[in-house]
N, C-alpha and C positions, 0 to 999 in steps of 0.2 A: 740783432736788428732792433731797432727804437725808432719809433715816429708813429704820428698821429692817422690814424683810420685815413685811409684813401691817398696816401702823401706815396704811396708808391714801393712800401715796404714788398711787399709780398713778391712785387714782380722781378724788383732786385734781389733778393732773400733764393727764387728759383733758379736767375740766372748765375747768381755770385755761387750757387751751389753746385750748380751741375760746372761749373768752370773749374771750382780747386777740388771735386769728387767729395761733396759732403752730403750729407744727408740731412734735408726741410723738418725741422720741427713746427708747425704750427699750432697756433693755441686756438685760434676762432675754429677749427672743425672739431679740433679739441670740445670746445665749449658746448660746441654745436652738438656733439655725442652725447654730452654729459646731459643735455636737454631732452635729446634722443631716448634717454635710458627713463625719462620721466620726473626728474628730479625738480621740482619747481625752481620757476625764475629769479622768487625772491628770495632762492639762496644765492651764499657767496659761490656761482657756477665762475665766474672770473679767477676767483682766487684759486678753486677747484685745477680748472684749467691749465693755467700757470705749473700747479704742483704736478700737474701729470706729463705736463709736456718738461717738468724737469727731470722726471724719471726716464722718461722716453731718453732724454738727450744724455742721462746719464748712463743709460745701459748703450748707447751709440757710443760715448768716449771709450767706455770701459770695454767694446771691443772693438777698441783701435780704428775709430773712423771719427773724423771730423764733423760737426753738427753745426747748421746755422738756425737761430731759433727763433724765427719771425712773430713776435711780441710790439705792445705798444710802450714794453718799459714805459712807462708815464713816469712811476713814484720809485722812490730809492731801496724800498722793502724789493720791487720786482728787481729793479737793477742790481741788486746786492746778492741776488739769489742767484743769479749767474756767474759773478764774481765768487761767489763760494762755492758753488757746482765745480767752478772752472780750478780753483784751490784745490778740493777733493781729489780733483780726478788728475790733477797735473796737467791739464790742459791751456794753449795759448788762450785766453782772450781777448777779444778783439771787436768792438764795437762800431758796426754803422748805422749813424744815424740818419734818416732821408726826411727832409722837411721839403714843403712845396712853397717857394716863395712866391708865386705867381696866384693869388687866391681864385680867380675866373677857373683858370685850369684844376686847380684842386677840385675846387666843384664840377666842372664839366667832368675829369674822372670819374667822382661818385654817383653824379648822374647817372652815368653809363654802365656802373661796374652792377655785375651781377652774380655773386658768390657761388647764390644756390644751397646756402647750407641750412639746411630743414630747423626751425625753430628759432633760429639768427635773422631777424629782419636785419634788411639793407640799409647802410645806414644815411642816414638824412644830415645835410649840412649840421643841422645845430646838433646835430648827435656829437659830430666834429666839434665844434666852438664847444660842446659841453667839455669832450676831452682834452680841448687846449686851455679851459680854466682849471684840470686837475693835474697839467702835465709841467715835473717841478722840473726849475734848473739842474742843471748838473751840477752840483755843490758836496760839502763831506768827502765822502770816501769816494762814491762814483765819479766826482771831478779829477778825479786821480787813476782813471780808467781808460786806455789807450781807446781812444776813439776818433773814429770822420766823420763830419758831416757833411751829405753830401743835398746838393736840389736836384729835385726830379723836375722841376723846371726847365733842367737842361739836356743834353740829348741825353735815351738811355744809356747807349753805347760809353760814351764818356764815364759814367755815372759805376755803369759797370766795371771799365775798366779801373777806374778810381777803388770801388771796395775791392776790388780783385788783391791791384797794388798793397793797398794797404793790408790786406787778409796776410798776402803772405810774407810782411814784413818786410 
C-alpha cells in the first residue's frame, strides 16, 4: 500500500487482506511500539518502523502466506525496499496506491479518524500537506513497479474490488 496519511490506505490494506487471506503489516503501531519501548522521538523511529515491519512481512512470505504492508511509501528508499523484500523472497508485488481527490473529505476523514496509538499523535491536516511535499513521483526503478491507483473518493466497495482485481492479477 502507498498513499498519504488519512487518504484511506489502512481501511483498504484491512479489507483487500482479509478478501485474498493475507496478512496487515502495519508500520504506524509499529512506530507506535517503538515509542512505547522509550526510545526518543527524535530518532529515526520511521525508519525504525519501516525495517521491522520488513522483517515481519518477511518471516510472513517465508511461511508461505501472503502480506499486504500498509506504509506511506512516500520516497523510493521505502519503495524499493519492498521491491527487494519481494525479490528475496520470490514473491508477487503488487502495489496499491490510494490518493483522495476530493480535499473537504480527505480532511473530514482526519478529522474524525482516531487511531489510538499511544505516543503517535493524530494527525493534523498540515501534518498531511507536510507529507504531500516529501511524497516523490513514481519515477526510476519504482515507475517500473506494477501498481493502481485507486480514489478513495469513490465508493469503498468499488475501490476494494479494484485492489482485489488487481492483487490477484
Amino acid at each position: 500500500m502507498a498513499g498519504l496519511p488519512g487518504s484511506g490506505k489502512s481501511t483498504i490494506a484491512e479489507i483487500l487482506a482479509s478478501r485474498v487471506g493475507a496478512t496487515v503489516v502495519s508500520v504506524d503501531p509499529i512506530e507506535s511500539a517503538i515509542l512505547s519501548a522509550g526510545i526518543d522521538a527524535d530518532q529515526p523511529t520511521g525508519l525504525a518502523a519501516y525495517l521491522v515491519a520488513e522483517t515481519i512481512a518477511e518471516s510472513v512470505l517465508q511461511g508461505g502466506h501472503s502480506v499486504v504492508v500498509d506504509a506511506v511509501n512516500a520516497v523510493e528508499p521505502a519503495r524499493m525496499q519492498w521491491r527487494n523484500l519481494a525479490e528475496r523472497s520470490g514473491a508477487i508485488l503488487r502495489v496499491v496506491e490510494v490518493v483522495c481527490s476530493d480535499e473537504a473529505l480527505h480532511r473530514e476523514r482526519l478529522d474524525k479518524r482516531v487511531r489510538g496509538l499511544p505516543h503517535l499523535e493524530e494527525l493534523t491536516w498540515r501534518a498531511v500537506e507536510q507529507s504531500l511535499e516529501g511524497y516523490e513521483t513514481w519515477t526510476g526503478t519504482t515507475a517500473s513497479m506494477p501498481r493502481v491507483t485507486i480514489d478513495s473518493a469513490q465508493p469503498l466497495g468499488a475501490n476494494v474490488e479494484a485492489a482485489v482485481a488487481f492483487v490477484a492479477g
